[in-house]
N, C-alpha and C positions, 0 to 999 in steps of 0.2 A: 106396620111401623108407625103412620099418623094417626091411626088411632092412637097407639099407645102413648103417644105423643101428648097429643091432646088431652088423653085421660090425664098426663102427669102436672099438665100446666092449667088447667080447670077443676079437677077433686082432689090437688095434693098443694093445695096454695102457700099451707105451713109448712113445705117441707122444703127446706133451705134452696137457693136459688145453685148453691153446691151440687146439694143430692142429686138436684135434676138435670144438673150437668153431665157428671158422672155417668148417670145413668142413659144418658141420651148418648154421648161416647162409647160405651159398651152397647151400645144398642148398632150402633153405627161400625162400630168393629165386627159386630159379628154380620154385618150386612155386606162390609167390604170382604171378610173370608170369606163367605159365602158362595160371592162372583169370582172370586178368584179361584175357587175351588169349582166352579162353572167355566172358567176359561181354561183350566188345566185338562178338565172332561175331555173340553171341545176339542182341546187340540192332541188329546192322545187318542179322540174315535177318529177326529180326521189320519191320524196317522196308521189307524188300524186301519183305515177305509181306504185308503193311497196303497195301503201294500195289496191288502183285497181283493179291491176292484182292478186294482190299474196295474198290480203287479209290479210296483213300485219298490226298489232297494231302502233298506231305512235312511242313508242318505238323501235319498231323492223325496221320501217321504218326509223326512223331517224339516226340508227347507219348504215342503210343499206347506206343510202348516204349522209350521213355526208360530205361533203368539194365534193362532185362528179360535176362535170361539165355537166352532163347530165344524162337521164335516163338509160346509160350503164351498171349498176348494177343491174335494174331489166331485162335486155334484157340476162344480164349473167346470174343470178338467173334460169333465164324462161330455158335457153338452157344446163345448169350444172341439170336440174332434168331432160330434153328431155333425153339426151346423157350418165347419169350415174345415175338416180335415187336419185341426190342429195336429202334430203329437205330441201326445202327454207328458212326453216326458224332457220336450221341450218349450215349441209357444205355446202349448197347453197350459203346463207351466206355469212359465214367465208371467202369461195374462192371469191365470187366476189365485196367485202366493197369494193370501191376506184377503181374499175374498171373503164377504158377508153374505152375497146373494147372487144371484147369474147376471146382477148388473154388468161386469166386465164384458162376459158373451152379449148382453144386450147393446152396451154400447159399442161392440166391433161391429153390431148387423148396421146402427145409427150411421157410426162412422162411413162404411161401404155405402149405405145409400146416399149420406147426406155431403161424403164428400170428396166418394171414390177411392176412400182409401183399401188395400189389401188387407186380406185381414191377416195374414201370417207377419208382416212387417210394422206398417205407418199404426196397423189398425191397434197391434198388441201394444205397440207402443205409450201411444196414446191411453189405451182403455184398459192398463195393470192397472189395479189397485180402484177401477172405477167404484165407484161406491150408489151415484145418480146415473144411472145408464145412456140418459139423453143428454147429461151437462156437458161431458167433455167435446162431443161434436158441433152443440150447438155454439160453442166458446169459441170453438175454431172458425166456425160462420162466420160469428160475432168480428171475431180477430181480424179475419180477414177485411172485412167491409170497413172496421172502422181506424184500423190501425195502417194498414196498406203494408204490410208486413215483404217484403222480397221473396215470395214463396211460401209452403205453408209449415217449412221447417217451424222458424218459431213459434206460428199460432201452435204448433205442436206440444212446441214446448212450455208455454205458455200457459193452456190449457188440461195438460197433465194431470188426473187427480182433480178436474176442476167438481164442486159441487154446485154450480150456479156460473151467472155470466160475472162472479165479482171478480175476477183472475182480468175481463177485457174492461170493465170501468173504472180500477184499480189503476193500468197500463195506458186509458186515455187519459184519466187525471192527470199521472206522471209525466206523461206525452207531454200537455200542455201547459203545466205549472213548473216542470221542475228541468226540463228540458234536459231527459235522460236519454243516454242510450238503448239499444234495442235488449243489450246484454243483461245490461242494469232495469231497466224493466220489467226484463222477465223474470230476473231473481228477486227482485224485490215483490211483486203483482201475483207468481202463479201459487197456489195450497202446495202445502209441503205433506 
């Protein structure tokens, strides 16, 4: 598509700054059906693969990969019961809806070493929908040491979804400029 691009804005100089519009729009339409027609894929082999492998009801398949771009959620599923006894058809699950890569299983092994959490509870918690396998634990670290948090409920919550440490420098900013609470910090600071 940047070639085409290019070819239109370098060897078609006379042709109306319209045409090239037009044409760049319809270029762009059929790029976004395209993905979209790649997301529809992904999420009806995951759903073939959920009933498959895991023996999964179409209900329980369908919420497994809902909106998934690939079968990654049942590849997560299959490796959260190898690695911690999940069941699949519960925090197997829960941790891996919406998963893109075995990040979520990676961040529950992070989790358990880096901060003792279980991985059928604090750990699924935490590490649904993880996307960076080592952000959301090392947030919690972070949370801890630098927010003094009453437990590690909120860095929990906190750190949820986190892709980087911006969820804990976010919550110290707010900390010391705006003199929020822990509640309002944590909804305003963690990724949604």
């Amino acid at each position: 598509m940047n070639k085409l691009l290019s070819f239109l804005i370098v060897f078609l100089p006379a042709a109306s700054f319209m045409k090239k519009f037009v044409i760049i729009l319809c270029m762009m339409s059929v790029s976004i059906t395209a993905q979209a027609k790649v997301s529809k894929a992904g999420a009806l082999e995951c759903f073939t693969q959920a009933q498959k492998q895991l023996s999964f009801a179409s209900e329980s398949a369908t919420k497994l990969c809902a909106g998934s771009i690939s079968a990654a959620p049942v590849a997560c599923v299959i490796d959260a019961y190898k690695q911690f006894g999940l069941a699949p058809n519960g925090s197997g699950a829960e941790l891996c809806a919406k998963a893109i890569s075995s990040a979520p299983v990676e961040c529950v092994l992070q989790a358990k070493s880096k901060l003792g959490l279980s991985a059928n509870g604090s750990g699924v918690e935490l590490c649904a929908e993880a996307v960076v396998a080592s952000a959301p634990a090392e947030c919690v670290v972070e949370a801890m040491k630098q927010l003094y948090f009453a437990g590690n409920g909120s860095a929990l919550q906190l750190c949820k979804k986190a892709r980087s440490l911006a969820p804990v420098e976010c919550a110290v900013k707010a900390r010391d400029e705006k003199y929020l609470g822990t509640s309002s910090i944590i909804e305003l600071c963690k990724e949604k």
